[in-house]
C-alpha positions as CSV (number, residue, x, y, z in Angstrom):
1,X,-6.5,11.6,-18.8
2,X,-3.9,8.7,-18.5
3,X,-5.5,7.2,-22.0
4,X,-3.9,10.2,-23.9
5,X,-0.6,9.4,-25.5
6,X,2.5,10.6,-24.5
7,X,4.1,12.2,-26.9
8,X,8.4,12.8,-27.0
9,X,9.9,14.9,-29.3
10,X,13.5,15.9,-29.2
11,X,13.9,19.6,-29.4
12,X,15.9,21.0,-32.8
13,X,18.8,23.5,-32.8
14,X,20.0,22.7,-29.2
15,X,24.0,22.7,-28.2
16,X,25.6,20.1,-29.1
17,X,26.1,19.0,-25.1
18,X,22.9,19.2,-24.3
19,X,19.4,17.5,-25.3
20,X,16.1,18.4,-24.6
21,X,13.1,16.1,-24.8
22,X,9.8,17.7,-25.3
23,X,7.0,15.3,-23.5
24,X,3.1,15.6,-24.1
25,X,0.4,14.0,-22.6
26,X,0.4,12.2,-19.2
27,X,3.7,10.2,-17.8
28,X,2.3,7.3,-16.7
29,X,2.4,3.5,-16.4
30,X,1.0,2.8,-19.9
31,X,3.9,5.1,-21.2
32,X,6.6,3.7,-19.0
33,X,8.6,1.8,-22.0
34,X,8.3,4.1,-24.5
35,X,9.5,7.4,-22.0
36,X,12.5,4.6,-20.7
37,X,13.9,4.3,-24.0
38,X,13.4,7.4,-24.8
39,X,15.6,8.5,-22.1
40,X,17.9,5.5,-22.6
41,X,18.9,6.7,-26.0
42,X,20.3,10.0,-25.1
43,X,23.9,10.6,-24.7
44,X,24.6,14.1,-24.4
45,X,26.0,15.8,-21.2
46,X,23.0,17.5,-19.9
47,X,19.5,16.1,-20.3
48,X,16.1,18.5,-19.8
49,X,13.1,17.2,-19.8
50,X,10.5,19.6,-20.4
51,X,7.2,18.8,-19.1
52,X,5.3,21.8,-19.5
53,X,2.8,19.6,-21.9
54,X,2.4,17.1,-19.0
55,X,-1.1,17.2,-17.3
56,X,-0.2,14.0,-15.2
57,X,2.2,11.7,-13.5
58,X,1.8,9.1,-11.8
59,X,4.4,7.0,-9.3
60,X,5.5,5.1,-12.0
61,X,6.4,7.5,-14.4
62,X,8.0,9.5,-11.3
63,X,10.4,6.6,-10.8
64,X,11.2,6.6,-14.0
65,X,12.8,9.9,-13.9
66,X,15.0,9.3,-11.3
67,X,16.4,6.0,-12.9
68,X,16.9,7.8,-15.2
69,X,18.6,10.8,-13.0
70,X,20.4,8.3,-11.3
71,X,21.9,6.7,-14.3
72,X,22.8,10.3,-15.3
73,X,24.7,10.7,-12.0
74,X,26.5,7.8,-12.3
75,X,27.7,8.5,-15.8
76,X,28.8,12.3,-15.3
77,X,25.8,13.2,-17.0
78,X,23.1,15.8,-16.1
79,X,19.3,15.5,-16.1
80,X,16.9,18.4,-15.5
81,X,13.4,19.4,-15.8
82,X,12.0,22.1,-16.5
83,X,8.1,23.5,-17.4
84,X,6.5,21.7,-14.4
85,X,3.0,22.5,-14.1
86,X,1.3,22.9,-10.6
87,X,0.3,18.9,-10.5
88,X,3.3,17.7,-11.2
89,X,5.5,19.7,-8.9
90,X,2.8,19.0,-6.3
91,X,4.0,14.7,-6.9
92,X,7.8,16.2,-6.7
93,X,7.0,18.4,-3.7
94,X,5.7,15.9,-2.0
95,X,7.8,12.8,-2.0
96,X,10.5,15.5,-1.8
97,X,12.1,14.7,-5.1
98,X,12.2,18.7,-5.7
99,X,14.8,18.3,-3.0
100,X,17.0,15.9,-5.5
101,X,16.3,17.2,-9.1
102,X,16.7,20.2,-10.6
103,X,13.7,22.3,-11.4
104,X,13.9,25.5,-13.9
105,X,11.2,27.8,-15.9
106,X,12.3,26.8,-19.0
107,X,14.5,24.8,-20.6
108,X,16.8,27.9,-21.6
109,X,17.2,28.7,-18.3
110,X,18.3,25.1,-17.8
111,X,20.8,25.3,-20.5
112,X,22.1,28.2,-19.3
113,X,22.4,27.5,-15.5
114,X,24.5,24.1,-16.2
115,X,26.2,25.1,-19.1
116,X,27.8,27.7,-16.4
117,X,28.3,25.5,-13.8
């Protein structure tokens, strides 16, 4: 499972404060550069990374995400996730990061939730 790829692919027709990133295939250690600057490019206000197409993560990949939350934080930016399958939110559950980041359905319901707050 961790040979697959991981695939990111940012999601069209999305307000312009917002950004979602698409992610398939496992989030792992072999994937760890290319999801990092993936993430690293992103500017907008509120980041949601959908990972509803994510079988897998491991520690690495984990710690990855909340750099990249941090860095958010620290910035006045937003990240999110939303789509997590069983597994995953099992990893989030835990090490009790479900306690730090924000979890929704969907990413519309992420959207929507921040865009109000």
């Amino acid at each position: 499972m961790t040979d697959a790829p991981l695939l990111i692919h940012k999601r069209p027709d999305v307000p312009a404060h917002a950004v979602v990133l698409d992610l398939e295939g496992p989030v792992v250690i072999a994937h760890l550069f290319h999801f990092q600057t993936a993430l690293r490019g992103q500017s907008a206000k509120l980041i949601v990374l959908d990972l509803s197409k994510v079988p897998y993560m491991d520690s690495s990949g984990l710690g990855a995400i909340l750099n990249g939350y941090v860095s958010c934080e620290k910035n006045g930016r937003r990240l999110v996730l939303c789509g997590v399958s069983e597994r995953v939110h099992a990893l989030l559950s835990l090490t009790k990061v479900d306690t730090i980041l924000k979890i929704y359905p969907d990413a519309e319901a992420a959207m929507a939730n921040q865009h109000s707050s």
